[in-house]
MMTF fields as JSON, N, C-alpha, C and O atoms, coordinates in Angstrom:
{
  "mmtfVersion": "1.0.0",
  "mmtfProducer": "UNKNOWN",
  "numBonds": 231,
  "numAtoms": 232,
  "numGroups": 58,
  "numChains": 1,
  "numModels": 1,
  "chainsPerModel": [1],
  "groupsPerChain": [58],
  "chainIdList": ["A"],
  "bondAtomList": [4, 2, 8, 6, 12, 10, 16, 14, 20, 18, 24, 22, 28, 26, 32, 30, 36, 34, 40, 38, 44, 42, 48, 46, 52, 50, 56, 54, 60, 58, 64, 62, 68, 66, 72, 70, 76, 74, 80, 78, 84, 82, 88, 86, 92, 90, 96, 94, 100, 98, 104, 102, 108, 106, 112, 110, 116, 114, 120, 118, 124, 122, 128, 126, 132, 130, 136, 134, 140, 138, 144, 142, 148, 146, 152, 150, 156, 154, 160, 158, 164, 162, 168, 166, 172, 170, 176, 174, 180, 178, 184, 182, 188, 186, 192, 190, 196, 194, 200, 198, 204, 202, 208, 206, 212, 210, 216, 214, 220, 218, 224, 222, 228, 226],
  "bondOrderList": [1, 1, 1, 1, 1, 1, 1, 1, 1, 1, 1, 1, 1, 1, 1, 1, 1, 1, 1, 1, 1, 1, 1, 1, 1, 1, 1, 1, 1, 1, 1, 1, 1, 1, 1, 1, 1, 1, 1, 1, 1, 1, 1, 1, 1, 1, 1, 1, 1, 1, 1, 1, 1, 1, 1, 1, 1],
  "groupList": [{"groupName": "UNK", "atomNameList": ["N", "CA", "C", "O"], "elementList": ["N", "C", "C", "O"], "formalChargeList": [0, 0, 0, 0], "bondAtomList": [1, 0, 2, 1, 3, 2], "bondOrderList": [1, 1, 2], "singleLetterCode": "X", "chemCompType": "L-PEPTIDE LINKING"}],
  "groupTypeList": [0, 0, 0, 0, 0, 0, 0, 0, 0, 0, 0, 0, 0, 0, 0, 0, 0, 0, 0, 0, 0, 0, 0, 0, 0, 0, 0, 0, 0, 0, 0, 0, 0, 0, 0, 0, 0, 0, 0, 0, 0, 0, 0, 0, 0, 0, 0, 0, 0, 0, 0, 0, 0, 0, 0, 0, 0, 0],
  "groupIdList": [1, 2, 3, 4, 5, 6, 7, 8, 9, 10, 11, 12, 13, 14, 15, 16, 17, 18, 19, 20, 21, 22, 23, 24, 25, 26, 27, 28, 29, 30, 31, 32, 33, 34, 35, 36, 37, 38, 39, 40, 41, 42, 43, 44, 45, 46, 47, 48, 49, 50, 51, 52, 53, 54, 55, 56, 57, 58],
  "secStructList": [7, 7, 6, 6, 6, 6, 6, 6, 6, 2, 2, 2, 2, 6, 2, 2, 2, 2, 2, 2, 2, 2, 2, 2, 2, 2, 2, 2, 2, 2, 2, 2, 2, 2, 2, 2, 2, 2, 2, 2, 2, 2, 2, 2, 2, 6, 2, 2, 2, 2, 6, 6, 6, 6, 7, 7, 7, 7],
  "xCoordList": [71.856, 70.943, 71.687, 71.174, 73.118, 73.331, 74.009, 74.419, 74.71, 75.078, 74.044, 74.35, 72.489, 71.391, 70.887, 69.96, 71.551, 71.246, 72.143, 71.859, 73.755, 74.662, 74.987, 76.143, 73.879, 73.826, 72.857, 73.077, 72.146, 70.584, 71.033, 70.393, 72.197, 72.378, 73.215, 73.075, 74.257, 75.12, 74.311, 74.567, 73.439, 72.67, 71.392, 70.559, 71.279, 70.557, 71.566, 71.238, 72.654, 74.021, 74.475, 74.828, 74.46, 74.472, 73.321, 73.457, 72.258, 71.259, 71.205, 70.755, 71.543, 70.867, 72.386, 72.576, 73.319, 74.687, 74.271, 74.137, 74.177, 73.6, 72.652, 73.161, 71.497, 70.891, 70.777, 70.06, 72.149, 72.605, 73.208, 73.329, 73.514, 74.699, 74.218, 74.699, 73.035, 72.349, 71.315, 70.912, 71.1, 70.414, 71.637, 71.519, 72.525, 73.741, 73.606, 72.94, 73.979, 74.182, 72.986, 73.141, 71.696, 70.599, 70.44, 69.889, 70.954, 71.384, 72.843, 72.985, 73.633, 74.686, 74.067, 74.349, 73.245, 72.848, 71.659, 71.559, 71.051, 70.096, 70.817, 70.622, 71.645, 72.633, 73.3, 73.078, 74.265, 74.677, 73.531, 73.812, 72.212, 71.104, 70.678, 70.022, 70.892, 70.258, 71.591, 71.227, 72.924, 73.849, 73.964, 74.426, 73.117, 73.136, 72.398, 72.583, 71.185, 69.513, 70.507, 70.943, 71.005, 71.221, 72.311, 72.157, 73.2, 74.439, 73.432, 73.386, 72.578, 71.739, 70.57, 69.59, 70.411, 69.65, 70.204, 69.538, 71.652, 72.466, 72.881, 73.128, 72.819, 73.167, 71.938, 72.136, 70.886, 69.585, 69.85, 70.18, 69.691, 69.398, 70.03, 69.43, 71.514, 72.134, 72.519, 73.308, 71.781, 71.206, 70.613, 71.134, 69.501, 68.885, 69.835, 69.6, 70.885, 71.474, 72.672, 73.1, 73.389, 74.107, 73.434, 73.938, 72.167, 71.523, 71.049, 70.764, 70.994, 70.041, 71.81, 71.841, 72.909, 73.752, 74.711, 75.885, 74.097, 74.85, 75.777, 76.345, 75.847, 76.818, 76.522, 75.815, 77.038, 76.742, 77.984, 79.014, 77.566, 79.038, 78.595, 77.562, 78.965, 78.912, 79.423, 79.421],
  "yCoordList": [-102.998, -102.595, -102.2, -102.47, -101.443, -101.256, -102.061, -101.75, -103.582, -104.956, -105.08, -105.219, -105.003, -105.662, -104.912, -105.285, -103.716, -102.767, -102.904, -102.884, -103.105, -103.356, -104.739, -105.001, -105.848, -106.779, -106.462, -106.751, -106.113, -105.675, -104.938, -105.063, -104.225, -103.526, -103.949, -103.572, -104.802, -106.018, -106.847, -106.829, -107.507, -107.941, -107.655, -108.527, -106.396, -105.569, -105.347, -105.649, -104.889, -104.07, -105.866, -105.937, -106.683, -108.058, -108.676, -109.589, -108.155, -109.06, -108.229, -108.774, -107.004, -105.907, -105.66, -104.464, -106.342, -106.697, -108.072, -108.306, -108.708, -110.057, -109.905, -110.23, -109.514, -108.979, -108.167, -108.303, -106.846, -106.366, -107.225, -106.989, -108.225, -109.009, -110.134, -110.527, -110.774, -111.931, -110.691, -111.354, -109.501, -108.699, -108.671, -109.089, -108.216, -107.927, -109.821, -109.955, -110.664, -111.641, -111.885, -112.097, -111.781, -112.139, -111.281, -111.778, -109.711, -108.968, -109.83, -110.204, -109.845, -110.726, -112.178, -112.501, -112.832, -114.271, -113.704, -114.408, -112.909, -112.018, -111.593, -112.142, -110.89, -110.164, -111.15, -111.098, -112.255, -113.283, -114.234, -114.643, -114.652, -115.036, -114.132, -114.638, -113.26, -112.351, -112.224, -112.23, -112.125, -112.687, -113.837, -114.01, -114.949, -116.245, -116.587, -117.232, -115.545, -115.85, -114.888, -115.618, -113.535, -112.962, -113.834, -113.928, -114.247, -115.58, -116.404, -116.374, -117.192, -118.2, -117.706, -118.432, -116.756, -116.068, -115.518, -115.498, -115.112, -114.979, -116.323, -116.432, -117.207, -118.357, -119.027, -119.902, -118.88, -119.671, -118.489, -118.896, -117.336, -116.285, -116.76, -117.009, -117.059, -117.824, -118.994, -119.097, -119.993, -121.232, -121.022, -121.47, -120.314, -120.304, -119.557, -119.74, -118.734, -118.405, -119.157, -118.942, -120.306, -121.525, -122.339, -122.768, -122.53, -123.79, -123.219, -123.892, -121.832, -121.378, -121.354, -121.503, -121.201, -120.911, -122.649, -122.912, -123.08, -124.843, -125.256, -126.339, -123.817, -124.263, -125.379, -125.088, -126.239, -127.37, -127.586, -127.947, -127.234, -127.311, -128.826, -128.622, -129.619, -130.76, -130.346, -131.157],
  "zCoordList": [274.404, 273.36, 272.084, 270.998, 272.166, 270.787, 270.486, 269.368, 270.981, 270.533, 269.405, 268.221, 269.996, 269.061, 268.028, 267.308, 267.917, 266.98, 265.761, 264.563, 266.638, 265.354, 264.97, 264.635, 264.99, 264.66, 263.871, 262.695, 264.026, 263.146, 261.573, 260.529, 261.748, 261.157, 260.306, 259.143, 260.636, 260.102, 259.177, 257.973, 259.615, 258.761, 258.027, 257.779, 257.692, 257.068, 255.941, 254.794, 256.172, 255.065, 254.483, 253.305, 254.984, 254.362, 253.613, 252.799, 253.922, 253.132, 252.047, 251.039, 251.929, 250.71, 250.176, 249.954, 249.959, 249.373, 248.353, 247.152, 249.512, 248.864, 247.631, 246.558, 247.607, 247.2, 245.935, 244.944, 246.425, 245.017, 243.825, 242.623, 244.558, 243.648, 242.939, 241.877, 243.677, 243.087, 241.527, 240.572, 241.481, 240.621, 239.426, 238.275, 239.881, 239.031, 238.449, 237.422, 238.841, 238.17, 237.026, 235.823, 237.819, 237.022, 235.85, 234.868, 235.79, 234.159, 233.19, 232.026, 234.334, 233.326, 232.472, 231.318, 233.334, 232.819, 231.713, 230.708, 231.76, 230.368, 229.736, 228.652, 229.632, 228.947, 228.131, 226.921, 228.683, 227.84, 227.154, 226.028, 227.735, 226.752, 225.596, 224.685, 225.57, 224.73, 223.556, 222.38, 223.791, 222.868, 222.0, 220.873, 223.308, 222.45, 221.092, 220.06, 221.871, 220.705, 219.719, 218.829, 219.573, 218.699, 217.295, 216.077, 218.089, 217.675, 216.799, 215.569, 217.687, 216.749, 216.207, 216.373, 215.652, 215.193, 213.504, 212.469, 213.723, 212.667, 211.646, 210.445, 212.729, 211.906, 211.485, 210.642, 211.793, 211.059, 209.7, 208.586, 209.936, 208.6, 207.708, 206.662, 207.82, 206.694, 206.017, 205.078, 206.681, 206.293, 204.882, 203.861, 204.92, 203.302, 201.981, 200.786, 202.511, 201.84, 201.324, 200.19, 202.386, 201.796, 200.815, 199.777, 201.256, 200.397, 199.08, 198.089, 199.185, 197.463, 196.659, 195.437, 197.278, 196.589, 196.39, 196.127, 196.533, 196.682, 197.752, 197.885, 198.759, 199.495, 200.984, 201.949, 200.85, 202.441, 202.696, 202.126, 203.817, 204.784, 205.888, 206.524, 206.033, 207.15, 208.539, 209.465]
}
């Protein structure tokens, strides 16, 4: 009986590891989206400010 307990328990402390870590990734992968929009967000703003001033860059 406590074979089936500390198997139970093994994979209880494994699934809720698992678990923690797939959460942790899913803030990192928001975290770096939310850099990206900010990144391309900066660079649309200054689009109108190249073009009112003549500047084009290719």
């Amino acid at each position: 009986m406590s074979v089936v307990a500390g198997i139970v328990v093994v994979t209880l402390a494994f699934t809720i590891s698992m678990y923690n870590k797939l959460v942790m990734r899913r803030n990192q992968v928001s975290s770096v989206e939310a850099s990206v929009d900010v990144q391309l967000k900066r660079r649309y703003d200054l689009l109108p400010n190249r073009h009112s001033k003549g500047i084009y860059v290719a």
